[in-house]
N, C-alpha and C positions, 0 to 999 in steps of 0.2 A: 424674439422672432427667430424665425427659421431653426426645427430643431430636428433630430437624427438624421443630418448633411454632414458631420463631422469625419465620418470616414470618408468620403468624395473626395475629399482635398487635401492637399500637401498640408503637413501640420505649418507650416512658415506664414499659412493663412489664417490658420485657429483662430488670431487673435479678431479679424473683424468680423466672426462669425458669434462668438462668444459674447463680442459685448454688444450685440444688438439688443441680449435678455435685457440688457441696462435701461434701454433707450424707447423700448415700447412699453410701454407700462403701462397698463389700461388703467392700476388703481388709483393715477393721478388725478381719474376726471370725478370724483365721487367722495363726500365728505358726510353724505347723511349714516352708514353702514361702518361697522369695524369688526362685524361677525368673524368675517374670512384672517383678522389680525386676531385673532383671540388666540390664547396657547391651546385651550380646548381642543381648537380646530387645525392648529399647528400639528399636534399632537398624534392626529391622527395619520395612520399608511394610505395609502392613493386610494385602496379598495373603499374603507368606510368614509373618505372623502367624498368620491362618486357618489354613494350609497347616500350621505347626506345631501348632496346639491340637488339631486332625485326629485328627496322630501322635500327641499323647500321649495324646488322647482315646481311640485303637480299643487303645494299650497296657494304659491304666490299667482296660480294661473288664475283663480276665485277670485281675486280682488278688484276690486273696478280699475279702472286706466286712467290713474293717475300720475303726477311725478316721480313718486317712490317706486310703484311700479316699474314704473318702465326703466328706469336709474339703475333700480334692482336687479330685472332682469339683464340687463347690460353687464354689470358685476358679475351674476352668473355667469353669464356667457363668458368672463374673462376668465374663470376659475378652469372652467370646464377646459379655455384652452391651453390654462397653464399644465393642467394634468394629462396634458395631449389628445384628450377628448373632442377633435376637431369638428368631429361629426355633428354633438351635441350640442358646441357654440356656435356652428351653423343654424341648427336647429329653432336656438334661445332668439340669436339677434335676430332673426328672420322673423320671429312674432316681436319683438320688441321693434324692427322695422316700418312692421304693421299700424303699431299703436302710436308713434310717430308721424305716420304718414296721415292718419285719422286727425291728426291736434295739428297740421302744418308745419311740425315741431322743426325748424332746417337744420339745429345742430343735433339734436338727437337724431335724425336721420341721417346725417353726415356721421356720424360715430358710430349709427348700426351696418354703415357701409363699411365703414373701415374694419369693425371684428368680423364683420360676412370677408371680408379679403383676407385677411389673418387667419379664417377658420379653413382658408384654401389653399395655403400658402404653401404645401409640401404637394398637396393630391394634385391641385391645377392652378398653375402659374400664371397662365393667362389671364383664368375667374378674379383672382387677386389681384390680378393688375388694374382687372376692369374696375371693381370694385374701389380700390385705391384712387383710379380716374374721376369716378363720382364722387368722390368723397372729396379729394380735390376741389372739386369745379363749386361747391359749396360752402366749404371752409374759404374759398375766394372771394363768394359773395359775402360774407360775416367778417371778412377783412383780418381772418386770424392767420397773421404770415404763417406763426411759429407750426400749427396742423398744417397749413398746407405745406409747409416742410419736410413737416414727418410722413407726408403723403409722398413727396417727391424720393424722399429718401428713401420708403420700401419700393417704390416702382421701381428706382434705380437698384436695391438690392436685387429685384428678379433679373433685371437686364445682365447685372455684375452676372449672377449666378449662371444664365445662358449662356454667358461666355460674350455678349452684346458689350463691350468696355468702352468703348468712344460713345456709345449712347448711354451708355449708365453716367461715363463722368460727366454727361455736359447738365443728365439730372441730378447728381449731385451738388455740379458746380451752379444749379439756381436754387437750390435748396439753400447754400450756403449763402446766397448773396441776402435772403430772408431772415438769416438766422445771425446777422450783422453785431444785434444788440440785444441776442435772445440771455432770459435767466434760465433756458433750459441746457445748463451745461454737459449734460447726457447724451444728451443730440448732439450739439454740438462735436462732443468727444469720435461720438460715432462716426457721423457724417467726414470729418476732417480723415478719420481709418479708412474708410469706403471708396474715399477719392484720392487716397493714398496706395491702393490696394489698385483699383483701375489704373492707376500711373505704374504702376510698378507691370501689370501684364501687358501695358504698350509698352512696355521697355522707355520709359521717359521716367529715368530715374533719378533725377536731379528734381522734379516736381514729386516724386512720391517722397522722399527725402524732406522736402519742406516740409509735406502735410503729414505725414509722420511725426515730425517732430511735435507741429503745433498740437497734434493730439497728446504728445506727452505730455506735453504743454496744460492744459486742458484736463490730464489725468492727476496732474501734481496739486491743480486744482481742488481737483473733488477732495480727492487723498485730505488735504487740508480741512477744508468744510467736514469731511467726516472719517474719522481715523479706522473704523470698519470695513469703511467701501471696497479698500484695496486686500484686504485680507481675505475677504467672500472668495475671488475670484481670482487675485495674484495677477489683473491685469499689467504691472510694470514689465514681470519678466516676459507675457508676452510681448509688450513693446518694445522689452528693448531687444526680444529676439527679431521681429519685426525692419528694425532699424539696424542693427545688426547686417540683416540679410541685404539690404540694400549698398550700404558699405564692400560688403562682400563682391555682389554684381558689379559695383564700379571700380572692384580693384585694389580699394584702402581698405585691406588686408590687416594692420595695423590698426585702425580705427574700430573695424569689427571686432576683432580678438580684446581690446580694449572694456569695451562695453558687455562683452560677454562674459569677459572673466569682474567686473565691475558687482555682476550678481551671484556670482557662485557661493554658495555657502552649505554649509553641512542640515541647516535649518531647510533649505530648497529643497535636500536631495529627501532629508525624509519626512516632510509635508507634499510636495509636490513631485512625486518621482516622471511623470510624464511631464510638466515643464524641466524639471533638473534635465533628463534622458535629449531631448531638444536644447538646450542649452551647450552641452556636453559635444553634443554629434554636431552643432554648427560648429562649435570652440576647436574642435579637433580637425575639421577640415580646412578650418583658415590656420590652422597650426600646418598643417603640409605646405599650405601657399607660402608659406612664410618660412620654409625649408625645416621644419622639428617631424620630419616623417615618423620616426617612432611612438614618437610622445602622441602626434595628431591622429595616427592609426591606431593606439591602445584607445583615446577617449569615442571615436568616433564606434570601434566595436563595442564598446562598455555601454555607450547610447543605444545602440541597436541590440544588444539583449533586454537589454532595460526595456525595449516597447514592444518586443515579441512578447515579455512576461506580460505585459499590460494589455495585449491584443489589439494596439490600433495600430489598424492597417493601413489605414493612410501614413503613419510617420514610420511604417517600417519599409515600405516604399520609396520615401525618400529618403533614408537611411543608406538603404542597398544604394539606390543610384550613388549616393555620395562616396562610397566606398570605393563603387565600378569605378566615380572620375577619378579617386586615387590614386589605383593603380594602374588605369590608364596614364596619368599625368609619370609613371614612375618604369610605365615599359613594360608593369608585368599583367599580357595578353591574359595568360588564363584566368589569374583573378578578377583581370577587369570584366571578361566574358562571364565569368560564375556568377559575380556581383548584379550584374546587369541584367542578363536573363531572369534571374530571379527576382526583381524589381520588377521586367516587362510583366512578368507570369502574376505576378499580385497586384499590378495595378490593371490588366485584364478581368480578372477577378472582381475586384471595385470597380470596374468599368471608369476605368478613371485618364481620359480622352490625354490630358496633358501630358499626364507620368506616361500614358503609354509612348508618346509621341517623342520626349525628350529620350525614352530609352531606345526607340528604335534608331535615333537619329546618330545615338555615340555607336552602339552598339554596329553603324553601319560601317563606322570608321574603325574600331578594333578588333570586330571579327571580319578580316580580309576574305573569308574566303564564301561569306554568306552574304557582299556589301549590297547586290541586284536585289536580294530579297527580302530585305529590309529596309532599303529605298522605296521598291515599291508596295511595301505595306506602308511606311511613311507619306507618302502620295499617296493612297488609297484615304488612309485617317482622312489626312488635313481637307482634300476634296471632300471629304463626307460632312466635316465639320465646318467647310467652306457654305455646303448647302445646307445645312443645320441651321447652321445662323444664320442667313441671309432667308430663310421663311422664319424664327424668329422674329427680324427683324421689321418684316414684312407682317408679320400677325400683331405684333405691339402695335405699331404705326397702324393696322386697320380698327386696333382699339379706341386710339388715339379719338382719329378720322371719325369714325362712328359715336365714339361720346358725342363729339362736337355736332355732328348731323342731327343727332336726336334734342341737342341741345336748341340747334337752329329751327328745327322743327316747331319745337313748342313754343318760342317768340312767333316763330311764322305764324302760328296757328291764334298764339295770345293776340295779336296785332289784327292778323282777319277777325277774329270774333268782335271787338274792341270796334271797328270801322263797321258790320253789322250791327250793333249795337246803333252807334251814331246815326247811320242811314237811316235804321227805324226809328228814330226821332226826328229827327229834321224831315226826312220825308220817304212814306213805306215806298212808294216808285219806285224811288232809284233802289229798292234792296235785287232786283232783278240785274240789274245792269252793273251792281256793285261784285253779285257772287261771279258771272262770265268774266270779269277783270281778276276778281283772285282764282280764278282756275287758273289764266292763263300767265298769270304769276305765280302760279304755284308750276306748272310746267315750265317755265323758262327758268326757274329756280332748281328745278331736279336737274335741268340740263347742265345748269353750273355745275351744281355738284359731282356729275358724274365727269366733266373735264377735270375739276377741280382734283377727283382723284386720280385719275390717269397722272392727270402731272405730278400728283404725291408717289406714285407710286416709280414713276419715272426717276424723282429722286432722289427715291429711296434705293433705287437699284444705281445710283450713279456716286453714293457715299459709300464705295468700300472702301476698306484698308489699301493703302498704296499698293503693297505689294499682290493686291488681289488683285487693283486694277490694271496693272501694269501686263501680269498676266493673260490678263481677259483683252486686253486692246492686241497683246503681239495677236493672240488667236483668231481674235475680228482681221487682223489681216491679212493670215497664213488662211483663212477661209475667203476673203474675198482675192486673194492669190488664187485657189482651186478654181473661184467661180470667175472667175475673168480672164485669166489664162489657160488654166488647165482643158478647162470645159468647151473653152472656145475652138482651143484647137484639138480636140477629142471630136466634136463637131465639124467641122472642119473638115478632118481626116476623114470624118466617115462618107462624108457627102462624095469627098475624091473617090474614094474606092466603092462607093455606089455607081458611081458615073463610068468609071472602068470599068467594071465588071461586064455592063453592056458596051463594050467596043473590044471587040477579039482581034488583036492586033498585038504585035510586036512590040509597039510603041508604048500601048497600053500596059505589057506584062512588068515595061522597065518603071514606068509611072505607078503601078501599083506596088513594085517593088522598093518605090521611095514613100510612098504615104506607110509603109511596113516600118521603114525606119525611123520615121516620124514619130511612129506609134513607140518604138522604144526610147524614143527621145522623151518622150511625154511620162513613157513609165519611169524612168531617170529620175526625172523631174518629181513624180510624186512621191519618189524614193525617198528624194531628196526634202520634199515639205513633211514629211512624215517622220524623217531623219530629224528638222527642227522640231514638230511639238513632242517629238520624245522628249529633246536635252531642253525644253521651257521650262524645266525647274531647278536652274544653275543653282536656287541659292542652297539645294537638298544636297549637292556635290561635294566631291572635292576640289572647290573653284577653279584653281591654279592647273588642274587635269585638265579642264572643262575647255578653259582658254587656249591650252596648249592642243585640244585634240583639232579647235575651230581652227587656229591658225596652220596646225597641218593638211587638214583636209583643203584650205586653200590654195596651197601649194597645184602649180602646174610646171608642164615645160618648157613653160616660158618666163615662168617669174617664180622665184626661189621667195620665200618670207620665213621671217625668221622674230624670233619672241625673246625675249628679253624679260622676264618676271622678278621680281624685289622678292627674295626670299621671308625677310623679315616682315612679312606682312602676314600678320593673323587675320585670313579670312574669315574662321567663323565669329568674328566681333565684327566684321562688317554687315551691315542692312542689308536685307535679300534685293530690295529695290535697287540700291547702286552697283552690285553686284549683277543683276541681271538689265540694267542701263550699261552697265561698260561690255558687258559682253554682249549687245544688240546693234550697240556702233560700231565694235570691233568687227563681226561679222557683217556687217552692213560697208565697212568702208573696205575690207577684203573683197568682198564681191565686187565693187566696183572698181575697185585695182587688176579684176582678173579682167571684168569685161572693157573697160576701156583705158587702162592708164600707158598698155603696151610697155609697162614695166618689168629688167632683169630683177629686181631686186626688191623687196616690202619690209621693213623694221620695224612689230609691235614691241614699245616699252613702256613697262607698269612700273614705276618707283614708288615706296613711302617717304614723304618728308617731315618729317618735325611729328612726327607720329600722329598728326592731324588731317594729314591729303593723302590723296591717292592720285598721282600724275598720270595720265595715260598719253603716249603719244603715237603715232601711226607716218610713218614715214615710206615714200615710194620714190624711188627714183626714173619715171615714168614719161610722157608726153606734158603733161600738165593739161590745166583749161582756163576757159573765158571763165570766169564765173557770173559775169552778166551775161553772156551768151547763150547760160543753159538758167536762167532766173524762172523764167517760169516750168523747165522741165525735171530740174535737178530735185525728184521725188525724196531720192534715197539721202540726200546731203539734209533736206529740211526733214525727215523723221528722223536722221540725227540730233541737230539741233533738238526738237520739241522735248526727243526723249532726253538730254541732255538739260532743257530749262523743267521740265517735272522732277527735279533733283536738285534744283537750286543751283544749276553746274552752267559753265561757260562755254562752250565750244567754238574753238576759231580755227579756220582751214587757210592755210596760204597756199596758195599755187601762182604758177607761172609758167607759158606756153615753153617748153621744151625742156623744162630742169625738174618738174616734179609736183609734188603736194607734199604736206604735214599738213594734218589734224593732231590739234592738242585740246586736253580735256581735263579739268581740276576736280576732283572730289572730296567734299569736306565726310570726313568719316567720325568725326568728333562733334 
């Protein structure tokens, strides 16, 4: 399944693209035929293959509709789409559908759904899904776990593909609970990749790590049962480049170099010189991490000529980036800039949404003097691919929804006809008074439905990624800010200086002279809301900038504050979520120091401890307060807290009338 996607993707993914050919195997379902196993036909180039499936195709159309038939044409249709002839295995299952649907056949029609989804599966994603869906919901009535497996598995491959990963893994993750006691170790192998692969792009790498393994696991398997299997394909060194990369991401530097150099051999580099070139260009950058800069810089260049001769573009993309972070990691600017640039310019090329994004994002931190304009291409991407997926999301899920309607449909309708039936035997009368009752069940039934969606749809838009939603609540409030403050007294103001205008008076000139100032009070004001949804995307920054600019701008002349930051804290390993939660308290308990604490003096401090928290504390030496006195008005203290428990974080404030407040705050960042 899924084929000319190979260049789309960082080659560090190959491997669970590669072995899906494994795992759909159409010729599994068909034992009467071994025409397509013959050398004859082996034999033959793709041209006179075509040219053969043709003739048997316009033969086997003559023959009645029978089981060989229809079996047959199903075969076909698998050939056609081995040969990438998707068109024509459209074509094939679609009458083989027919002839299924004729006999009530429900697994031959569940199987002509699934190659109609496979013969869609590059041109439209969606058709395939859909297909996949029906195919599903009838392999469930037939109680065969192991297909409906392989159904849940390609659904979740399209979702992985859209970039959809929390809803691919949780279809992965039921695919797998079915496949508990399966003898289809293929699927298996796959499936455990798939959901290893979704864990690794949420960054929960400790569970891609598990499911990685077990696929190796799984792969030592087959190997065993068949001493061939592994040679076709060389899926190890993919895995263990795979697992490799995951080591890398958490750090065990050592671990990876281990495993990588565990495969190298002279036999790799010339059977497999695009595995070898990948193997080589990982091996060579955990050698820098590990301090052998020259040694890890010759293999990583030796990788990346190796894949220009080869032309794939996707692993010469992430080659460059790998090079850029080298000499970023070593200081030298120009190179990292050359590096990287020319990575962004080719993964533009491939349209390749990720590569572009990780390049813009270093590339904003080494080339100083271009950081604005590649932050906000950076922001541009991820908003576009924010709204990318989230109508993905939203078109699966109406797939979903719609199966099941058409599904509900046709019991509704089996069940009326069923109760007609009966009424015209027990007594024709009541068939009058029986059809007025299912109409008006059939109407309060459409009305279910259509709440029923509203609330799917609701949500569906209320499961984003944290850090998406975190985003979207600050803006629900910096919007309902304009509309309840701003607007009110824009309003306000106008009505004053309407009412003025008609009284020509002295008194009047001074009175319209202050709703003037009002007015640039308000402009300040919007200044200032507009000043926030620019910086609402701290985790794109240079954090440590971000926090230092907030705490200055709070500065007045009346109260001096002052920052305190833990050098040794690597922000870019921190979550964009807790990063943009401590700078929403920070700002939020600034403000309220300016307006009511009547404090000389404010002390933000951020420490690292034990290289697992991130301590934040907030100290004023001010008036203090009740804090049951403001219980039901203290807004800004409780969307502290909230934001504070959506991070699994503690917030406790002591105060006391005359000596001050501290707010402290834990973040587990491990």
């Amino acid at each position: 399944m899924i084929k000319n996607i190979l260049t789309k993707i960082n080659y560090t993914y190959i491997l669970i693209f590669l072995l899906l050919t494994s795992c759909i195997d159409h010729k599994d379902n068909f034992n009467h035929f071994s025409i397509f196993e013959s050398k004859y036909y082996n034999n033959l180039n793709i041209n006179k293959k075509l040219f053969f499936l043709d003739s048997i195709y316009s033969r086997i159309n003559t023959l009645p509709n029978d089981s060989i038939k229809r079996n047959f044409l199903l075969e076909i249709s698998a050939e056609y789409y081995y040969l990438n002839n998707n068109k024509k295995s459209f074509e094939v299952s679609s009458i083989a559908l027919e002839l299924f649907n004729s006999i009530n056949d429900t697994i031959g029609i569940a199987k002509s759904y699934y190659y109609i989804g496979d013969s869609y599966e590059v041109s439209k994603k969606d058709s395939a899904y859909y297909y996949y869906q029906k195919a599903e919901k009838l392999y469930k009535l037939k109680n065969d776990s192991e297909k409906v497996a392989k159904m849940l598995f390609n659904k979740s491959f399209i979702l992985y593909y859209e970039g959809n990963y929390l809803e691919s893994e949780i279809l992965i993750s039921n695919a797998l609970k079915l496949l508990n006691n399966t003898r289809d170790r293929k699927l298996l192998y796959s499936s455990y990749n798939l959901i290893g692969a979704n864990f690794e792009r949420l960054e929960e790498f400790d569970n891609a790590l598990k499911y990685y393994l077990l696929a190796d696991n799984i792969l030592n398997e087959l190997t065993k049962l068949n001493n061939e299997f592994d040679k076709k394909n060389n899926y190890k060194i993919m895995s263990v480049v795979n697992i490799s990369n995951i080591y890398e991401k958490k750090f065990e530097y050592t671990k990876s170099q281990k495993m990588l150099e565990s495969i190298l051999s002279d036999d790799l580099k010339n059977k497999w010189p695009i595995e070898y070139s990948a193997v080589i260009g990982n091996l060579g950058y955990v050698k820098t991490k590990l301090g052998h800069l020259k040694e890890g810089e010759a293999l990583m260049k030796e990788a990346l000529a190796m894949s220009k001769k080869s032309g794939l573009e996707s692993s010469i993309v992430y080659k460059l980036h790998n090079l850029g972070k080298y000499y970023f990691d070593i200081k030298d600017t120009f190179q990292a800039t050359h590096y990287l640039k020319a990575s962004l310019q080719l993964a533009e090329k491939i349209k390749s949404s990720d590569d572009v994004k990780v390049n813009l994002q270093l590339l904003s931190r080494v080339d100083k003097a271009n950081t604005s304009y590649y932050d906000k291409r950076y922001i541009a991407i991820s908003d576009s691919l924010t709204k990318v997926q989230r109508k993905n999301r939203n078109k699966y899920a109406r797939i979903e929804y719609e199966t099941s309607v058409v599904e509900d449909a046709n019991k509704e309708l089996s069940n009326r006809n069923l109760y007609l039936i009966v009424g015209v035997v027990v007594l024709a009368g009541a068939l009058g008074i029986r059809y007025v009752l299912g109409q008006r069940k059939e109407l309060a039934y459409r009305k279910r439905l259509q709440e029923a969606e509203l609330e799917l749809f609701d949500l569906m838009r209320s499961s984003q990624i944290a850090l998406n939603l975190a985003k979207e609540e600050e803006q629900n409030r910096i919007s309902k800010e304009l509309h309840d403050n701003i607007m009110n007294r824009l309003y306000g103001t106008r009505l004053q200086l309407g009412m003025l205008n008609s009284i020509p008076s002295p008194d009047a000139e001074e009175k319209r002279s202050k709703q003037i100032d009002n007015l640039q009070a308000i402009e300040q004001d919007i200044r200032t809301i507009a000043h926030d949804l620019y910086f609402d995307v701290s985790s794109h920054f240079d954090f440590s900038e971000l926090v230092a600019s907030c705490v200055q701008q709070a500065t007045t002349s009346s109260t001096e504050f002052h920052l305190d930051c833990d050098e040794q804290i690597d922000w870019e390993t921190v979550s964009g979520l807790i990063k943009i939660t401590l700078y929403r308290i920070i700002q939020e308990a600034l403000s309220n120091v300016t307006k009511y604490a009547e404090a000389s003096e404010c002390k933000v401090v951020i420490v690292l401890k034990d290289n697992q928290t991130i301590d934040l504390s907030i100290n004023d030496n001010g008036k203090g307060f009740d804090k049951n006195a403001i219980r039901t008005q203290g807004i800004g203290l409780r969307n502290m807290k909230e934001r504070a428990e959506k991070v699994n974080s503690n917030l406790t404030i002591t105060t006391q009338l005359g000596v001050g407040t501290q707010i402290q705050c834990s973040f587990k960042i491990n």
